[in-house]
Backbone as CSV, one residue per row, in Angstrom:
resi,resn,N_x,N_y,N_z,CA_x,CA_y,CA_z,C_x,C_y,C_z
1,UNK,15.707,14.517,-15.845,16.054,13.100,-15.863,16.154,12.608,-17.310
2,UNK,17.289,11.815,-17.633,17.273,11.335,-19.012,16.710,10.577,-19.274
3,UNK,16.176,10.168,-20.501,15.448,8.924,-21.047,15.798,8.164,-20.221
4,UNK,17.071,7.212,-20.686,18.062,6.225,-20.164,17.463,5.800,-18.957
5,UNK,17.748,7.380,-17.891,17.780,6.833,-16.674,16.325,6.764,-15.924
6,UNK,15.244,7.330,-16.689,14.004,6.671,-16.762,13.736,5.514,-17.296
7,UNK,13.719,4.894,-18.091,13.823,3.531,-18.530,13.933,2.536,-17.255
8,UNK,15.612,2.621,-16.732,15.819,1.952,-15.830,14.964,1.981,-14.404
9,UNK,14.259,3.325,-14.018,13.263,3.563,-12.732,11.814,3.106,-13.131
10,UNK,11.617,3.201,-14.437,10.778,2.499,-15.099,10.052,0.944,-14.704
11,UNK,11.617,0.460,-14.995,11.385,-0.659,-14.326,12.005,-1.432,-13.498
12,UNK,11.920,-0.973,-12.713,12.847,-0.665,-11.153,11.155,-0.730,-10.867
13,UNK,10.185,0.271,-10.752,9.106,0.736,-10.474,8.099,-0.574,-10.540
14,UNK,8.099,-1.127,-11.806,7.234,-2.535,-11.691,7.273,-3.579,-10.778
15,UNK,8.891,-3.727,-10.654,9.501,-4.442,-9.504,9.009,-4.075,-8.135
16,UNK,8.660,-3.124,-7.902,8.182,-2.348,-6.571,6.822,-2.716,-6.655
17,UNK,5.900,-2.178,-8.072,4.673,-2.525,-7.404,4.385,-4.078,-7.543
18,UNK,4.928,-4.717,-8.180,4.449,-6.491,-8.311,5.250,-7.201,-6.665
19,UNK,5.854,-6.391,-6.240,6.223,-7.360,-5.364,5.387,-7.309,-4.007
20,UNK,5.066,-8.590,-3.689,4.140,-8.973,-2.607,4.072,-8.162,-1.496
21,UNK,3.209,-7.276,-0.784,3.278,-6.653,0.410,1.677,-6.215,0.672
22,UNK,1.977,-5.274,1.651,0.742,-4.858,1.986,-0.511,-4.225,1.650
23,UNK,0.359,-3.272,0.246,-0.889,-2.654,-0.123,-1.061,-4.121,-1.819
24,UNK,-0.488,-5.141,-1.989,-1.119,-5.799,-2.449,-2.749,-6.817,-1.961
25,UNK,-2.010,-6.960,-0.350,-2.882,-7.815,0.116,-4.405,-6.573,0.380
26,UNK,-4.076,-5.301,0.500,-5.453,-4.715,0.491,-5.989,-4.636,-0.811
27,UNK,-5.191,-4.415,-1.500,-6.232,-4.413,-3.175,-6.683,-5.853,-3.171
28,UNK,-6.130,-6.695,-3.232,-6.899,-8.033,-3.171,-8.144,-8.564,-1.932
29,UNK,-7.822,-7.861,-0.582,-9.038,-7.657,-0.235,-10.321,-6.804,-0.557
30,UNK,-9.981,-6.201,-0.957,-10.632,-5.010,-1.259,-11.659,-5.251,-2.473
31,UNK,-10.829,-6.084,-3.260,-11.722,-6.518,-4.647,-12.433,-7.709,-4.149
32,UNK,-12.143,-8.446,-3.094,-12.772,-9.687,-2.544,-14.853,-9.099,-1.933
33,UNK,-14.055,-7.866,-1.176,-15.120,-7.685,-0.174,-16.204,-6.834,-0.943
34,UNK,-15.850,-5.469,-2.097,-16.392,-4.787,-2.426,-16.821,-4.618,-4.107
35,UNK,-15.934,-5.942,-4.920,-15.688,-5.932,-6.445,-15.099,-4.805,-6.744
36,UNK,-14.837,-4.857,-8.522,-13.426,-3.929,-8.683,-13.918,-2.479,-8.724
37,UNK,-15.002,-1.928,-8.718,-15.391,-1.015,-9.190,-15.184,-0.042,-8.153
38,UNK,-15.839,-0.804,-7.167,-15.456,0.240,-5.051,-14.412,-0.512,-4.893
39,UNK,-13.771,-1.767,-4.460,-12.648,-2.085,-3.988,-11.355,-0.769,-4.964
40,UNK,-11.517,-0.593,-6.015,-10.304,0.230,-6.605,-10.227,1.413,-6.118
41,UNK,-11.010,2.490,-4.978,-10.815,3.319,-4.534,-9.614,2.816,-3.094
42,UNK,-9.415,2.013,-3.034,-8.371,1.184,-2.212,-7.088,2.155,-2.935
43,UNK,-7.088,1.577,-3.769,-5.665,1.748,-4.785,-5.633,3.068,-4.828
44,UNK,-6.028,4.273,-4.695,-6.263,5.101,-5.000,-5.606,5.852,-3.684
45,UNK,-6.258,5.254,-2.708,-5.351,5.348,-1.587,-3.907,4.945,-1.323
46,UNK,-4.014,4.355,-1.689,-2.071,3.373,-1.900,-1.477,4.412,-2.373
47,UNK,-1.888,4.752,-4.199,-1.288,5.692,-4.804,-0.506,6.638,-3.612
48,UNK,-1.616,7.411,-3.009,-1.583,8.983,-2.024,-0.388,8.666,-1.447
49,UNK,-0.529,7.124,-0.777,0.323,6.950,0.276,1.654,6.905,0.011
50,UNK,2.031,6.632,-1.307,3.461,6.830,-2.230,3.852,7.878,-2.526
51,UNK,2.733,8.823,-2.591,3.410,10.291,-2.703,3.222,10.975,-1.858
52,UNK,2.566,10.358,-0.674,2.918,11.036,0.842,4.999,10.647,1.107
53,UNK,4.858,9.071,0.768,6.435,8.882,1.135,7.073,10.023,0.175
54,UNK,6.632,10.124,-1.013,8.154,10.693,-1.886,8.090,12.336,-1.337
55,UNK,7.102,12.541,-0.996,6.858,13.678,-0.494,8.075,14.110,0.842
56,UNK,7.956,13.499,1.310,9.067,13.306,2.632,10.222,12.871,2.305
57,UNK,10.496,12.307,1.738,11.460,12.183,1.178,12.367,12.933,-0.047
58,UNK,11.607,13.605,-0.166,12.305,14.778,-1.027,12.364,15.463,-0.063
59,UNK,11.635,16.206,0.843,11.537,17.503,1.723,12.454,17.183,2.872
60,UNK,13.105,15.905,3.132,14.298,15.751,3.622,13.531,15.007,5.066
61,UNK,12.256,14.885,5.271,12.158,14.308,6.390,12.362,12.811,6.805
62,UNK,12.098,12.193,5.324,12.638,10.509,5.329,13.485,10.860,6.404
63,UNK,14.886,11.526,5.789,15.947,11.039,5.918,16.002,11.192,7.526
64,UNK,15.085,12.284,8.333,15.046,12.381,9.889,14.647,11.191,10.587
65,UNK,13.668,10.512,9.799,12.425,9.314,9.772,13.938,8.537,10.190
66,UNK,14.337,8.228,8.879,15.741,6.895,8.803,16.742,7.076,10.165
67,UNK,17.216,7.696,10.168,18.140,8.692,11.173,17.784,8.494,12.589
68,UNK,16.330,8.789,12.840,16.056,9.287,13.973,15.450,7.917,14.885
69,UNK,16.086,7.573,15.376,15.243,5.776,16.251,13.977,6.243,16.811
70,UNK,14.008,7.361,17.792,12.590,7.253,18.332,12.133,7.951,16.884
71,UNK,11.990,8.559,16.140,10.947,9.041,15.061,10.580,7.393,14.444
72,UNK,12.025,6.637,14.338,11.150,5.521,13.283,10.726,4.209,14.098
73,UNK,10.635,4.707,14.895,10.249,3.454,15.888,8.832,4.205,15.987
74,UNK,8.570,5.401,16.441,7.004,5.835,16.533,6.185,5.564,15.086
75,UNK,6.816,5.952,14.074,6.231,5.620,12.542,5.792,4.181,12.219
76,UNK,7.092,3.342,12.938,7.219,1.827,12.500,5.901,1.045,13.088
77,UNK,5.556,1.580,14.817,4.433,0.742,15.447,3.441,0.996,15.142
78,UNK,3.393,2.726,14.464,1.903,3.068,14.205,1.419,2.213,13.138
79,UNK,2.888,1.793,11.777,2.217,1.198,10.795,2.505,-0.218,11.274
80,UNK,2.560,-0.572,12.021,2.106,-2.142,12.879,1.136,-2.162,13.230
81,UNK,0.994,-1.707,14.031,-0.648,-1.316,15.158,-2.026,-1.142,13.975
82,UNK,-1.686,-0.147,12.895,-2.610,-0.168,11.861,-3.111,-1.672,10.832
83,UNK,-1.604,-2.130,10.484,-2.249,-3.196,10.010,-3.100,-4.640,10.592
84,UNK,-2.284,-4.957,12.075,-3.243,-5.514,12.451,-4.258,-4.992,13.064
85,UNK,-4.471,-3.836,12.872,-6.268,-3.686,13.254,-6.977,-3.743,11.844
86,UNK,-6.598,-3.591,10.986,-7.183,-4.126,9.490,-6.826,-5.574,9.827
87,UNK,-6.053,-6.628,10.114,-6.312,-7.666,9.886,-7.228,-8.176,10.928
88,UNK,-7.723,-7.551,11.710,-8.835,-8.291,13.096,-10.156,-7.789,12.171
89,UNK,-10.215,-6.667,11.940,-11.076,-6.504,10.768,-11.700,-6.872,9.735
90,UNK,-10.882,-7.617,9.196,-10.901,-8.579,7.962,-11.235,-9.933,8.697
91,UNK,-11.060,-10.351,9.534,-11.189,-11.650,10.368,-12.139,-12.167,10.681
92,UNK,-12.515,-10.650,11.095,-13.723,-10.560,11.726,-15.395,-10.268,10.506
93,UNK,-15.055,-10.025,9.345,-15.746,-9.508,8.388,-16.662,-10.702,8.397
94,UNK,-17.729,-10.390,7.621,-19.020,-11.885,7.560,-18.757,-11.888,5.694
95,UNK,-19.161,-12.952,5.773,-18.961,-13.443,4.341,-19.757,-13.331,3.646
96,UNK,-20.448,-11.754,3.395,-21.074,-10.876,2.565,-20.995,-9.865,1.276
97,UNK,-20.568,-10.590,0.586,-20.023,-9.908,-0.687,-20.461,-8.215,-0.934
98,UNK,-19.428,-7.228,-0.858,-20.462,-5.743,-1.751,-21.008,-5.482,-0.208
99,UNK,-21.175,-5.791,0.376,-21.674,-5.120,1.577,-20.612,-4.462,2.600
100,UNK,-19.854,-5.179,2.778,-18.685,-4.589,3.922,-19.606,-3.383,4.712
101,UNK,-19.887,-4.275,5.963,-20.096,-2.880,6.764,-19.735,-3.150,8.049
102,UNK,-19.387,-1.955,8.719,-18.884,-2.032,10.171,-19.575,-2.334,11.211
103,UNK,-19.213,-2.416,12.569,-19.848,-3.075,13.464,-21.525,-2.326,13.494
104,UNK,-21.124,-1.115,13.228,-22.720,-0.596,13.409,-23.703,-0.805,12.586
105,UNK,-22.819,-1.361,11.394,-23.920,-1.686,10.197,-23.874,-0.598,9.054
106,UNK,-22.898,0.533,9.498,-22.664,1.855,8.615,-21.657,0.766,7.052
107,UNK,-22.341,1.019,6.194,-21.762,0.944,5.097,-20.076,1.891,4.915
108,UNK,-19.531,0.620,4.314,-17.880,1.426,3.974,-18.029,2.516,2.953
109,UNK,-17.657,3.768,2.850,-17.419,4.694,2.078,-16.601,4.549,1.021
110,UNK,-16.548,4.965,-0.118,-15.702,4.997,-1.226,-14.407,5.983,-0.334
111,UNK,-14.689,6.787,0.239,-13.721,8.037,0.657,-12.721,7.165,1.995
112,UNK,-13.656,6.103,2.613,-13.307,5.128,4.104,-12.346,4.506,3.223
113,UNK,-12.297,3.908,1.931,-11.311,2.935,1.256,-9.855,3.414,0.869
114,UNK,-10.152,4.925,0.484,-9.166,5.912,-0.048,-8.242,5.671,1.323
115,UNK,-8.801,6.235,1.790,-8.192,6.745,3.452,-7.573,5.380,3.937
116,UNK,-8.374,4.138,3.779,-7.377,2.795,4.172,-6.174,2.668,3.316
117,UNK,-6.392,2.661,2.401,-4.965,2.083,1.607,-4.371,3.672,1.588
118,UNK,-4.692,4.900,1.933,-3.311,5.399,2.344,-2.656,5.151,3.371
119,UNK,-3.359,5.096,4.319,-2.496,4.346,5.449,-1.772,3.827,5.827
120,UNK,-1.867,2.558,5.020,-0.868,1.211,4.700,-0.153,1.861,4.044
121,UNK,0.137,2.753,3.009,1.566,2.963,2.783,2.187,4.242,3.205
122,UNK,1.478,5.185,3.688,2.042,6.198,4.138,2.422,5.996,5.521
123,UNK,1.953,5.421,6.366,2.427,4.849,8.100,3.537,3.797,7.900
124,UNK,4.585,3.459,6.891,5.169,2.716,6.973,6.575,3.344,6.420
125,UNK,7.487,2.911,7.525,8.837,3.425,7.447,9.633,2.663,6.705
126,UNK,9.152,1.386,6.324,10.149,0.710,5.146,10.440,0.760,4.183
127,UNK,9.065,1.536,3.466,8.544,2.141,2.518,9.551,3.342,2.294
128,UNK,9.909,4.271,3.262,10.224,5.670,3.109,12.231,5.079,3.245
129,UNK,12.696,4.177,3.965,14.094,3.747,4.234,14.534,3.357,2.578
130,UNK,13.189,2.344,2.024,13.333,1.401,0.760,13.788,3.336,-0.088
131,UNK,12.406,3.745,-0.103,13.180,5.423,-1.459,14.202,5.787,-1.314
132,UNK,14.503,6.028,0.707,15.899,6.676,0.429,16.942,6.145,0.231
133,UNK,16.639,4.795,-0.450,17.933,3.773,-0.563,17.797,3.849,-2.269
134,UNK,16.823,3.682,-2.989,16.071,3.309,-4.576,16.424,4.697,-4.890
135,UNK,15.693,5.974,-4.689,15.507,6.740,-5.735,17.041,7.905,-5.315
136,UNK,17.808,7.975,-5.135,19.234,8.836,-5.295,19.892,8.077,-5.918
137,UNK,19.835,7.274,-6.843,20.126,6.783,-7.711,19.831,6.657,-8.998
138,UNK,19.109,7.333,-9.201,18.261,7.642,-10.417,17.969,9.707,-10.356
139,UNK,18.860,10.221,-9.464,18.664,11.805,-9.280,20.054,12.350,-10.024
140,UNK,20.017,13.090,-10.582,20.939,14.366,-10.873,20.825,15.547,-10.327
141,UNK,22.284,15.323,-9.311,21.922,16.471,-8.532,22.496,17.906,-9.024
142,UNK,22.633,17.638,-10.569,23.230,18.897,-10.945,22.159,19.836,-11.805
143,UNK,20.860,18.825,-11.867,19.494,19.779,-12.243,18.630,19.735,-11.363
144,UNK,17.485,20.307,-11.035,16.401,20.778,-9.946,15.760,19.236,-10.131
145,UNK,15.789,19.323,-8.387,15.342,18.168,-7.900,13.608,18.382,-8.019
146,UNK,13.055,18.733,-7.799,11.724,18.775,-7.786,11.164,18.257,-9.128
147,UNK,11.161,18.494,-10.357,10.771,18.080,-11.784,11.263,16.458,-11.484
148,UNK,12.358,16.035,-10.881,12.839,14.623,-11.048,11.852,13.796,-10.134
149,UNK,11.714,14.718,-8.796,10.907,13.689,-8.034,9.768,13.451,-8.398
150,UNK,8.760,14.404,-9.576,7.805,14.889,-9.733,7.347,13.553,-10.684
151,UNK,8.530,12.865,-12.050,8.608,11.870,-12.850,8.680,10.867,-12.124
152,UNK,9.623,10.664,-11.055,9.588,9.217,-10.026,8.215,8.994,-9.533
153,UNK,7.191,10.042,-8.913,6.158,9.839,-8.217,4.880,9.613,-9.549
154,UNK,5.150,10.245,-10.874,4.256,10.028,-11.834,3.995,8.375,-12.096
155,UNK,5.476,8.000,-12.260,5.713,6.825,-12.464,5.618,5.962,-11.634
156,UNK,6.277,6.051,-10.281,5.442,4.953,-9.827,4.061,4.831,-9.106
157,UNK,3.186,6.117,-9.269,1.971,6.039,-9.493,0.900,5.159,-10.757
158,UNK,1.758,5.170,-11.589,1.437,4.411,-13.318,0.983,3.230,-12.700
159,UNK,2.825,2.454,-12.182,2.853,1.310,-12.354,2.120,1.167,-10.861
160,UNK,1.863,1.404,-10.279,0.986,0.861,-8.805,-0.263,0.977,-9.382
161,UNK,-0.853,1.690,-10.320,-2.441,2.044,-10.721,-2.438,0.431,-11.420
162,UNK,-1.536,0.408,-12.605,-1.404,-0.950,-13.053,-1.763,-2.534,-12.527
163,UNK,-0.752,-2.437,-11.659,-0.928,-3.506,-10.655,-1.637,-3.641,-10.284
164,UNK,-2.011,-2.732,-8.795,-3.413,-2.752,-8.371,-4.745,-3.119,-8.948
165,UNK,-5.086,-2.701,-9.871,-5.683,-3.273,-10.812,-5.746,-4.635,-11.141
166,UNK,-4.654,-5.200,-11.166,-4.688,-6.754,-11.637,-4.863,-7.115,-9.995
167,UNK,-4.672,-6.486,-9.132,-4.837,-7.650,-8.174,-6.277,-7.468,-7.882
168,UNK,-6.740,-6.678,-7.906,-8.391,-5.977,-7.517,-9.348,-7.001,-8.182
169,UNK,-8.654,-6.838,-9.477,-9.980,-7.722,-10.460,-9.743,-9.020,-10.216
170,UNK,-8.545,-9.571,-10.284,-8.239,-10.853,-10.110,-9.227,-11.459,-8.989
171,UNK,-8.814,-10.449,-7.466,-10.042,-11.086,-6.569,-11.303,-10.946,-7.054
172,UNK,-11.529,-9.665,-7.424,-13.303,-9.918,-7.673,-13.493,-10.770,-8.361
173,UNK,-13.034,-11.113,-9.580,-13.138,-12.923,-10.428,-13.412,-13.489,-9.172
174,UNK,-12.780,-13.920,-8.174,-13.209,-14.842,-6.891,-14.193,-14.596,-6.278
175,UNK,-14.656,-13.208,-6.512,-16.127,-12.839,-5.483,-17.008,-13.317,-6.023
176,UNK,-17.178,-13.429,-7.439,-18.220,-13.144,-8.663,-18.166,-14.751,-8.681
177,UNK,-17.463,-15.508,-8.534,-17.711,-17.112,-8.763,-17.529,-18.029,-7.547
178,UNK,-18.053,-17.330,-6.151,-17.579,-17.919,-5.020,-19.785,-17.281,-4.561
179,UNK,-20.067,-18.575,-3.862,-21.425,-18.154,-3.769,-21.526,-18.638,-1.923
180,UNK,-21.024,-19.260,-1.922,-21.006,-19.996,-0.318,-20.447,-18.618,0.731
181,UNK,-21.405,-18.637,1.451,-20.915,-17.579,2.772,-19.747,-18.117,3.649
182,UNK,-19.780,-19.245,4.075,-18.849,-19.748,4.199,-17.232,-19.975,3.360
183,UNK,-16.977,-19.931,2.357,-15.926,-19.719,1.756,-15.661,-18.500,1.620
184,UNK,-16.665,-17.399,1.567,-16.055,-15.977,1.478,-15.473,-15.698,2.971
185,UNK,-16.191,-16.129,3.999,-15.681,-15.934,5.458,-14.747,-16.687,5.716
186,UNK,-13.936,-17.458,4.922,-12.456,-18.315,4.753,-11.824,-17.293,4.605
187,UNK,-12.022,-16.879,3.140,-11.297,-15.819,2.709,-11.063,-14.944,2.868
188,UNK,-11.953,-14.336,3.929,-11.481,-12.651,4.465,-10.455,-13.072,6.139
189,UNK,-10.862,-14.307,6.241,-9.794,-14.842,7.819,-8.795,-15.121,6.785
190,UNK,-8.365,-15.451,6.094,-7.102,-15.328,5.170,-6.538,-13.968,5.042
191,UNK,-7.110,-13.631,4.051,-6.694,-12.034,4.226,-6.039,-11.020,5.827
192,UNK,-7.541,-11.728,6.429,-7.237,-10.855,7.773,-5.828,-11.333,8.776
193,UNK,-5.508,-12.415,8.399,-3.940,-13.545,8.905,-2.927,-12.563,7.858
194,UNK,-2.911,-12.601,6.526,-2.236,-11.557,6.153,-1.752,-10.397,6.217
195,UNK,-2.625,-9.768,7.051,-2.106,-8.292,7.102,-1.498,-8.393,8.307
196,UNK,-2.501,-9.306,9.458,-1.333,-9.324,10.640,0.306,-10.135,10.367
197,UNK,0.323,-10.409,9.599,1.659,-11.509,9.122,2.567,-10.158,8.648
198,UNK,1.652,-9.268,7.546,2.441,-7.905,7.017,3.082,-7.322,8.273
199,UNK,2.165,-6.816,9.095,2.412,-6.237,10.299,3.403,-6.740,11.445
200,UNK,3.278,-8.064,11.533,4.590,-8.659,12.096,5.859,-8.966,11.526
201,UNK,6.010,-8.644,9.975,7.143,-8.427,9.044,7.595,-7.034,8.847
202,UNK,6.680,-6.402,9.325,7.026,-4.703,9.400,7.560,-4.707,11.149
203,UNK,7.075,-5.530,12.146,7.860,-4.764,13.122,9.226,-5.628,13.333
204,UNK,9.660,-6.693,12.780,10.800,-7.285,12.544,12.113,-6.093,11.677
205,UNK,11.017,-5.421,11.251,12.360,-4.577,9.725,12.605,-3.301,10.873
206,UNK,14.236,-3.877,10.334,14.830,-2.576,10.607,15.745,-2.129,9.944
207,UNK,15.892,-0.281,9.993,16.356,0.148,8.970,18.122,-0.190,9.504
208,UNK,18.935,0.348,8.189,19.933,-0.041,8.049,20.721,1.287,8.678
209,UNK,21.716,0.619,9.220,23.044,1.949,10.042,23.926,2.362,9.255
């Protein structure tokens, strides 16, 4: 890949991770419920889940994903069905800062956070329609594809680590100066309205013919 045409995926790539979606609204929960230090194993997960898509999308299965109605209709509900059960989740959360724990009282795992925010972006087919529309445009198919996809996924791993980050800390600033149990239990029924809102904007999308 040339300079040039890195430059331009470059920032193409920022554009992707600053723009509002789902795995924003989990890093910002995430820094709400756990501060930035555990909420950022969130992001970490996101990352995976981007190079689960490019992953498939190089290996040609996107394009079965895009192609195939029942494949992206099974992909599309799972990543519906997933987010609003994170948003009943979040809804349902008590307004306990750093604690997040599940119904049994089991504390969230650093490894439980990873595994959420891959989710959210690897169970989602808009995600994988959006690459195979974004990144063959930035490929030369007259040198080995693998080294190219290898710079696309470096990169927009960068800029999602980036981001994420600002949204993580940004909330924890809100955890760290929010003392009322009651306003934190606003804020996670916010959040938790969000992801089901994501989730009902994901089963509205459909890919293009």
């Amino acid at each position: 890949m040339e300079f040039s045409v890195w430059l331009g995926f470059f920032a193409a790539s920022w554009a992707i991770s600053l723009s509002p979606g789902a795995g924003a609204i989990a890093a910002m929960s995430a820094g709400l419920n756990h501060g930035f230090k555990r909420g950022y194993f969130t992001t970490f997960g996101l990352i995976l889940g981007i190079l689960t898509q490019i992953v498939l999308v190089g290996a040609g299965l996107g394009a079965v994903i895009a192609a195939s109605e029942q494949a992206y209709l099974v992909v599309k509900w799972a990543g519906v069905a997933y987010l609003v059960y994170l948003g009943i989740q979040q809804w349902r959360a008590p307004g306990k800062p750093l604690v997040a724990q599940q119904a049994d009282g089991v504390q969230v795992t650093r490894w439980q956070l990873v595994l959420r925010g891959w989710g959210i972006n690897a169970v989602n087919p808009k995600g994988t329609v959006f690459l195979l529309a974004v990144v063959p445009q930035f490929l030369d198919l007259h040198h080995g594809l693998a080294p190219q996809y290898g710079v696309i996924a470096a990169t927009l791993a960068f800029t999602d680590a980036v981001v994420m980050a600002g949204y993580t800390a940004l909330a924890a600033r809100v955890l760290s100066a929010l003392r009322s149990e009651a306003h934190l239990k606003a804020l996670n029924r916010v959040f938790g309205s969000l992801f089901v809102a994501a989730g009902a904007l994901l089963a509205t999308f459909k890919r293009s013919v």
